[in-house]
DOFI-350393 format. One record per residue (C-alpha): residue in three letters; x, y, z; residue number from 0. Coordinates in pm, whole numbers, plus 50000, padded with zeros to 5 digits. Each point is the difference from the previous one (the first is absolute). Example, Ala and Ser with C-alpha at 12.3 -4.5 7.8 and 13.67 -1.06 7.14 Angstrom:
! residues 2
<r->ALA east->51230 north->49550 up->50780 k->0>
<r->SER east->50137 north->50344 up->49934 k->1>
END
This chain:
! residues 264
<r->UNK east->06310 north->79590 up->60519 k->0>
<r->UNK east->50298 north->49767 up->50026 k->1>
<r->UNK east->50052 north->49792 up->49718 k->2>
<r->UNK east->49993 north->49654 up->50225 k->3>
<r->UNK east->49645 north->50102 up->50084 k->4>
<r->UNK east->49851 north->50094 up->49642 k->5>
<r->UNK east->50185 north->49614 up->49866 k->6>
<r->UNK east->49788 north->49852 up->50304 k->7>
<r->UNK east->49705 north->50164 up->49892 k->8>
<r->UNK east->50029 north->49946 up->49589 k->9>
<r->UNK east->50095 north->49614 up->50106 k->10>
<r->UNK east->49645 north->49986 up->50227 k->11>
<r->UNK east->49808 north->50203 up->49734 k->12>
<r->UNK east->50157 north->49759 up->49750 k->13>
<r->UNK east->49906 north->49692 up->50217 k->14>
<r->UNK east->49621 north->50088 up->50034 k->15>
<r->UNK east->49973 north->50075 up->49629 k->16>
<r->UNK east->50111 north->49653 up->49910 k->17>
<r->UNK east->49752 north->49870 up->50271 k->18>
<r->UNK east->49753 north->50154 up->49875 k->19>
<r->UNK east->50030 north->49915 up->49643 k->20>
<r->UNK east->50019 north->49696 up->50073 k->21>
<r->UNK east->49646 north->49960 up->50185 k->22>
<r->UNK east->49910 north->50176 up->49729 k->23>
<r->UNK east->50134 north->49765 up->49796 k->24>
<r->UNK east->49775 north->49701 up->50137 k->25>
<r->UNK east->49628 north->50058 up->49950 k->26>
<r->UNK east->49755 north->49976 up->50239 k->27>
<r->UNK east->49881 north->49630 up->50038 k->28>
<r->UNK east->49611 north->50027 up->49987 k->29>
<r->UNK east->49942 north->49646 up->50003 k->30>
<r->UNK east->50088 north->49926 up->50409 k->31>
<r->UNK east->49998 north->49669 up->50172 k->32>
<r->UNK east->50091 north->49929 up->50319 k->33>
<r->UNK east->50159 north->49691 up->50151 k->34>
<r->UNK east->49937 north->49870 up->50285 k->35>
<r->UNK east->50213 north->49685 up->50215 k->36>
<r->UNK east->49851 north->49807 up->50258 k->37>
<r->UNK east->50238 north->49776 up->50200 k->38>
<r->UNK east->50029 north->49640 up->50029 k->39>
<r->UNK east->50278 north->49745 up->50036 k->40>
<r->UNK east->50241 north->50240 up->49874 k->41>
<r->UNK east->50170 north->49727 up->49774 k->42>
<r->UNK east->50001 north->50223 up->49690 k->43>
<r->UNK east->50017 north->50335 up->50197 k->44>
<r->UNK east->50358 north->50057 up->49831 k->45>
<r->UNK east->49881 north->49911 up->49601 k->46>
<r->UNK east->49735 north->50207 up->50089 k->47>
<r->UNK east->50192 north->50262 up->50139 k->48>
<r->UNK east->50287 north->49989 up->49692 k->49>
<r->UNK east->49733 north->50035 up->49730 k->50>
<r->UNK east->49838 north->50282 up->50182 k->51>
<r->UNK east->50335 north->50177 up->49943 k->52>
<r->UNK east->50103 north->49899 up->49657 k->53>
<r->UNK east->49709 north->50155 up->49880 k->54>
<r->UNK east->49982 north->50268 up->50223 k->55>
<r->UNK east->49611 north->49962 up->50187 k->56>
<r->UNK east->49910 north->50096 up->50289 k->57>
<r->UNK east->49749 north->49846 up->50215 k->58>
<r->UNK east->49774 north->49991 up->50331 k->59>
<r->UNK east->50112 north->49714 up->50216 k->60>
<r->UNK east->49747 north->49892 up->50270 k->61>
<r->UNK east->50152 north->49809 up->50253 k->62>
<r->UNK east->49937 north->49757 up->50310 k->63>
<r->UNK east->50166 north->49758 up->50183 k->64>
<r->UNK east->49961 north->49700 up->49823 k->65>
<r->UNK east->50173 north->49674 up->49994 k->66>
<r->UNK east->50301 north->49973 up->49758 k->67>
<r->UNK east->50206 north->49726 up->49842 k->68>
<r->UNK east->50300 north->50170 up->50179 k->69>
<r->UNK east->50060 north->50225 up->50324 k->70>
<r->UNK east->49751 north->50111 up->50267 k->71>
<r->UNK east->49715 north->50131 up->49783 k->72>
<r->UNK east->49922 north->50213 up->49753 k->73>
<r->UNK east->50076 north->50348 up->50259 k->74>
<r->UNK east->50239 north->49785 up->50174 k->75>
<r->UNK east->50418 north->50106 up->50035 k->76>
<r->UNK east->50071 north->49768 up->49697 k->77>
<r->UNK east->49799 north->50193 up->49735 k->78>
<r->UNK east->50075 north->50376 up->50176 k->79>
<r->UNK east->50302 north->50044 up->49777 k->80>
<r->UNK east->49755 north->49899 up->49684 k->81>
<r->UNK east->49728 north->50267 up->50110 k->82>
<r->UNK east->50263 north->50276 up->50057 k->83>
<r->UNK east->50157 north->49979 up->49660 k->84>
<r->UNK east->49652 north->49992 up->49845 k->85>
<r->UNK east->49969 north->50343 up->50186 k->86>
<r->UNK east->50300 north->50111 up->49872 k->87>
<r->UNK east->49837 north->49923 up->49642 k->88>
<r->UNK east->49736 north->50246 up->50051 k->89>
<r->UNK east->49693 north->49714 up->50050 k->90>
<r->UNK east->49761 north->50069 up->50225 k->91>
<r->UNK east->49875 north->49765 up->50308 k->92>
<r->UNK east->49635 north->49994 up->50209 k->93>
<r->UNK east->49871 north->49740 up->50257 k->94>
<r->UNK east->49841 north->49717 up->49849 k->95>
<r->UNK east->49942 north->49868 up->50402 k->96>
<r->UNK east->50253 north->49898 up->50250 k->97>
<r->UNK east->49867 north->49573 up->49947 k->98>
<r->UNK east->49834 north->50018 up->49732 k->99>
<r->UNK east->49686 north->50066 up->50188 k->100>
<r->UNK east->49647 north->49943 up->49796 k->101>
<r->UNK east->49706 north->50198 up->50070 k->102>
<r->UNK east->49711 north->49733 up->49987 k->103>
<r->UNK east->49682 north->50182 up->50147 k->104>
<r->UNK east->49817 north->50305 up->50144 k->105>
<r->UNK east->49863 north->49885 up->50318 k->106>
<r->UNK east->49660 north->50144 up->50154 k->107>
<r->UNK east->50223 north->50194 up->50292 k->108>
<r->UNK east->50243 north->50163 up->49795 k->109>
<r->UNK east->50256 north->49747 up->50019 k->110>
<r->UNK east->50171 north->49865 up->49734 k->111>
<r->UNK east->50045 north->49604 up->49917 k->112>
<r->UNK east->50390 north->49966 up->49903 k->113>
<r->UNK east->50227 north->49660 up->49911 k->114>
<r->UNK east->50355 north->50051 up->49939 k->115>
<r->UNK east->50175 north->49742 up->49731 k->116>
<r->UNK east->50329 north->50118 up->50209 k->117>
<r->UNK east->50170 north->49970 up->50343 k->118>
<r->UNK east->49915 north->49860 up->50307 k->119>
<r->UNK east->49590 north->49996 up->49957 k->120>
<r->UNK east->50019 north->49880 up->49621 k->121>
<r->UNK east->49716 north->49866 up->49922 k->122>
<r->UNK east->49775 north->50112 up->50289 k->123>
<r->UNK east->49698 north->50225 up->50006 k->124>
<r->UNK east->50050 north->50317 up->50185 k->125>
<r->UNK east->49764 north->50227 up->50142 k->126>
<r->UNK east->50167 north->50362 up->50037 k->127>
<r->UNK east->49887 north->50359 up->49963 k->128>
<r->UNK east->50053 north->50258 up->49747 k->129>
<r->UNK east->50282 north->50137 up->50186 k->130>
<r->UNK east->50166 north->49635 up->50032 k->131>
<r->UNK east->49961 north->49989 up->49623 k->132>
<r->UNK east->50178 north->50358 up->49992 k->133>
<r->UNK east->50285 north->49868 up->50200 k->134>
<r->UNK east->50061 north->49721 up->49801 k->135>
<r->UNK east->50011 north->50168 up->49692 k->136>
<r->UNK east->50238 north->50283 up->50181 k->137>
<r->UNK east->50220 north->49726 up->50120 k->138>
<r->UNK east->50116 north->49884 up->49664 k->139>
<r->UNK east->50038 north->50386 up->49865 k->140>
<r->UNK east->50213 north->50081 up->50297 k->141>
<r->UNK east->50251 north->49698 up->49910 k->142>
<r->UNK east->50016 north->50111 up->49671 k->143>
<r->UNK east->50128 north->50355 up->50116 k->144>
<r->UNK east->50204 north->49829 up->50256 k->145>
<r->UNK east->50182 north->49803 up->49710 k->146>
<r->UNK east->49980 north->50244 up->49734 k->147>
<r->UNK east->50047 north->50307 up->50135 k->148>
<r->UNK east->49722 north->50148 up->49854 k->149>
<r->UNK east->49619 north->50070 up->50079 k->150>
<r->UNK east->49758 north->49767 up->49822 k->151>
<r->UNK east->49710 north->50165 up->49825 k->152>
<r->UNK east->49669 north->50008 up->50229 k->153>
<r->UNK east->49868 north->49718 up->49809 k->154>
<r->UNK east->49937 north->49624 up->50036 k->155>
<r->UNK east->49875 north->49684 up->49854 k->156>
<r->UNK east->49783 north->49744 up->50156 k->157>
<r->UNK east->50078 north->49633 up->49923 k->158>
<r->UNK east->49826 north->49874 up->49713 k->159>
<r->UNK east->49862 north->50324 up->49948 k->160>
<r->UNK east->49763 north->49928 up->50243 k->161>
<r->UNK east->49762 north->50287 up->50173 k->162>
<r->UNK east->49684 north->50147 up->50083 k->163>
<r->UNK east->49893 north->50383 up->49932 k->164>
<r->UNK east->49936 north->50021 up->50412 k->165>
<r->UNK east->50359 north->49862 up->50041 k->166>
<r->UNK east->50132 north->50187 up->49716 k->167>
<r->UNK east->49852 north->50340 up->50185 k->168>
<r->UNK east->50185 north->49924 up->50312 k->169>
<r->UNK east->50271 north->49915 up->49888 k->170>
<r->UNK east->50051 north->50356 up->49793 k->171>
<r->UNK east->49911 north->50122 up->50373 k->172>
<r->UNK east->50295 north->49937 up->50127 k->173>
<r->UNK east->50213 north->50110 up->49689 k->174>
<r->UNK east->50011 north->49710 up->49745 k->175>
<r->UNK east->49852 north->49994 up->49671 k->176>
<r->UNK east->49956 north->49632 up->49843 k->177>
<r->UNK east->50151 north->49927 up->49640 k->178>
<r->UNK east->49836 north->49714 up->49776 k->179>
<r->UNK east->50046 north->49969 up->49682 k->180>
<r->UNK east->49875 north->49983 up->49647 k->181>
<r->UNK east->49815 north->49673 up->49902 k->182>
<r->UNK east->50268 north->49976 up->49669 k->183>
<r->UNK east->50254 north->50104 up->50257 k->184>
<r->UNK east->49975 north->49671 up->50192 k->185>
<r->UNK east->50283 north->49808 up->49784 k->186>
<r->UNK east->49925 north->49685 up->50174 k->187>
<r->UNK east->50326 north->49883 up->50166 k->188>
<r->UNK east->49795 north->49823 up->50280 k->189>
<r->UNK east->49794 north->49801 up->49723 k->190>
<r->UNK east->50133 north->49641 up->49959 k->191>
<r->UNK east->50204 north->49934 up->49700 k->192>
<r->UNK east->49835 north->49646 up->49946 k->193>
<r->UNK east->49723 north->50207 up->49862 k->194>
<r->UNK east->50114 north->50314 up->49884 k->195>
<r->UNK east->50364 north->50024 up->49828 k->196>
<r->UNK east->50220 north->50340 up->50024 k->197>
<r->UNK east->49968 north->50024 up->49615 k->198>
<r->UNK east->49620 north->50019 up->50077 k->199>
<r->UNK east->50061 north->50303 up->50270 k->200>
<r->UNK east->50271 north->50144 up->49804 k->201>
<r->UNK east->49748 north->50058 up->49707 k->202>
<r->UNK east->49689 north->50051 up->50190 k->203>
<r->UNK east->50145 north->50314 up->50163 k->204>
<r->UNK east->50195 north->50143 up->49678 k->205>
<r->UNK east->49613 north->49965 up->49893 k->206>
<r->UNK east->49737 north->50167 up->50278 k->207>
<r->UNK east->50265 north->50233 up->50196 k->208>
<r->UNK east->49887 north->50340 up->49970 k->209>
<r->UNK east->50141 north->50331 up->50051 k->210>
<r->UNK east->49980 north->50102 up->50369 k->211>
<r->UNK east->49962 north->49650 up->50144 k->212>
<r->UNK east->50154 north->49872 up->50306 k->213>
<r->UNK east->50178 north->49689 up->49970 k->214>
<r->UNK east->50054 north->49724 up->50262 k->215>
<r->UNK east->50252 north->49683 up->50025 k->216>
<r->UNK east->50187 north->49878 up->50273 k->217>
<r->UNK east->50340 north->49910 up->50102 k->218>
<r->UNK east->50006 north->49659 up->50000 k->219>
<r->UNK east->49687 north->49771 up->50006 k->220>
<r->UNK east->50028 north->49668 up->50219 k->221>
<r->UNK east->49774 north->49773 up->49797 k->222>
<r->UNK east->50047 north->50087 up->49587 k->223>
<r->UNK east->50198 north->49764 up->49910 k->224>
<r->UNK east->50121 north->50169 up->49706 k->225>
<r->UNK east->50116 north->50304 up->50135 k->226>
<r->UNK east->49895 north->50357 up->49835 k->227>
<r->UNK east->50225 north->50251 up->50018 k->228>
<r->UNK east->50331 north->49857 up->49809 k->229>
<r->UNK east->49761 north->49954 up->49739 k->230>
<r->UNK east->49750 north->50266 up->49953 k->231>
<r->UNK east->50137 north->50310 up->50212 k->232>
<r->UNK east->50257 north->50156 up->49766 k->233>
<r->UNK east->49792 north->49905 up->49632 k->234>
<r->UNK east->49722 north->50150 up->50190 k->235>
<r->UNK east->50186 north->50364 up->50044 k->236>
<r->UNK east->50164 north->49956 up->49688 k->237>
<r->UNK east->49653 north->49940 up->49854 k->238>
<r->UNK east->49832 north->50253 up->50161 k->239>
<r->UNK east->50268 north->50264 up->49946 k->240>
<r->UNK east->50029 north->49936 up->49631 k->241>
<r->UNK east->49619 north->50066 up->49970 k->242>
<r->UNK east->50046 north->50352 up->50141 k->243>
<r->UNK east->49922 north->49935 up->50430 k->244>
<r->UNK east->50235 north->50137 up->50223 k->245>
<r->UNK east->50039 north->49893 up->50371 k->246>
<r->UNK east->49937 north->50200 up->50292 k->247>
<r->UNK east->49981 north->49973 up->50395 k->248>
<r->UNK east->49664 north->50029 up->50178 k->249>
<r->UNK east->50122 north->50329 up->50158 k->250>
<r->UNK east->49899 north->50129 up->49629 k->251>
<r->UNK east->49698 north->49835 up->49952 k->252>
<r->UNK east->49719 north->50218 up->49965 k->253>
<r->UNK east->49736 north->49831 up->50226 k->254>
<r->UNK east->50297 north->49995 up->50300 k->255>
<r->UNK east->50271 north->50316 up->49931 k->256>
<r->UNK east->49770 north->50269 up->50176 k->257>
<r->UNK east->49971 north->49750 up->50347 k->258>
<r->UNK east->50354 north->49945 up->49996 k->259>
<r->UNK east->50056 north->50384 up->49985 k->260>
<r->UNK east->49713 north->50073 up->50280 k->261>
<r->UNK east->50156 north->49716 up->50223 k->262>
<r->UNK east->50340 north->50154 up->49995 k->263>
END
């Protein structure tokens, strides 16, 4: 064997050993939670984004195409660069609806009663079919690969966590499995901060969040006045993290990682 060869193979042997001390290194985290981002106005999506990174946490982001405080909407061309670095981060991204699109009843022919809060019809009550609803939510997934670069999982989350086990059913039909979340894991960005402070959120979810919960917040709500995330996002992780959770992406979640891997 030529003595160029064996050096390249020491230096690779070498090179996984470290590797592999060092997982070894870092114990298991058996404490999981996973957060999740809804979009909104999109005002803080770069605080949000900076923290995320600083403290190295990963998250879901469920997306539509909201209105923003800048650009064309939330999937429009002036956010795509934002999405693909968060890609390039390692977060992961599933439909949350093209607008914003709320399922509001199960009607006697199998329809379904929709409003969406975005776009053209804002506002207006909709009667589609399952297979409108499926579009919808495919819509918003396939600008997320088209800006990312990579395929969203075969998940999705109905405005205002809205839904009905017939809707729910069809809706897994045609490949997508809907993600709530936890009642602690509701960390009340959308509440108004006339009535409830971010010291008061801060400490109630330090308090109730539990192992395994699935955390929701937005980025950027239009009518707290006193906005969230500057102030509770990174004392939340910090929080969390220095009472033994560790973050993870939905892709890992227990209730959602054997789907993904069947939907491949």
């Amino acid at each position: 064997m030529g003595s160029g060869r064996w050096i390249t193979r020491r230096a690779s042997a070498a090179a996984w050993l470290l590797a592999a001390g060092a997982a070894a290194a870092q114990p298991a985290c058996d404490k999981p939670v996973y957060l999740t981002l809804d979009t909104g106005h999109m005002g803080v999506a770069p605080l949000i984004a900076d923290v995320l990174k600083r403290n190295d946490v990963k998250v879901t982001f469920f997306a539509a195409q909201e209105r923003t405080k800048e650009g064309d909407g939330s999937l429009g061309d002036h956010w795509a660069g934002w999405w693909r670095a968060r890609a390039g981060e390692g977060h992961e991204f599933a439909s949350h609806t093209w607008d914003h699109t709320y399922w509001r009843a199960d009607l006697p022919d199998g329809r379904i009663r929709v409003r969406p809060s975005s776009g053209p019809d804002a506002g207006v009550d909709k009667v589609w079919t399952a297979a409108q609803y499926c579009a919808e939510i495919g819509k918003a997934a396939q600008r997320l690969e088209q800006v990312t670069g990579r395929k969203p999982l075969p998940l999705f989350r109905a405005p205002g966590g809205k839904t009905s086990p017939r809707f729910l059913a069809a809706m897994e039909a045609c490949g997508y499995k809907h993600v709530g979340w936890a009642p602690a894991g509701f960390l009340g960005d959308e509440l108004p901060s006339e009535s409830v402070s971010n010291a008061a959120l801060l400490a109630k979810a330090l308090r109730d969040v539990r192992a395994g919960d699935i955390l929701v917040a937005h980025l950027g709500i239009w009518s707290r006045k006193d906005p969230w995330a500057p102030a509770v996002l990174e004392p939340l992780v910090k929080g969390l993290k220095a009472k033994g959770f560790c973050f993870a992406t939905l892709r890992e979640h227990p209730a959602y990682r054997d789907w993904i891997a069947r939907s491949r």
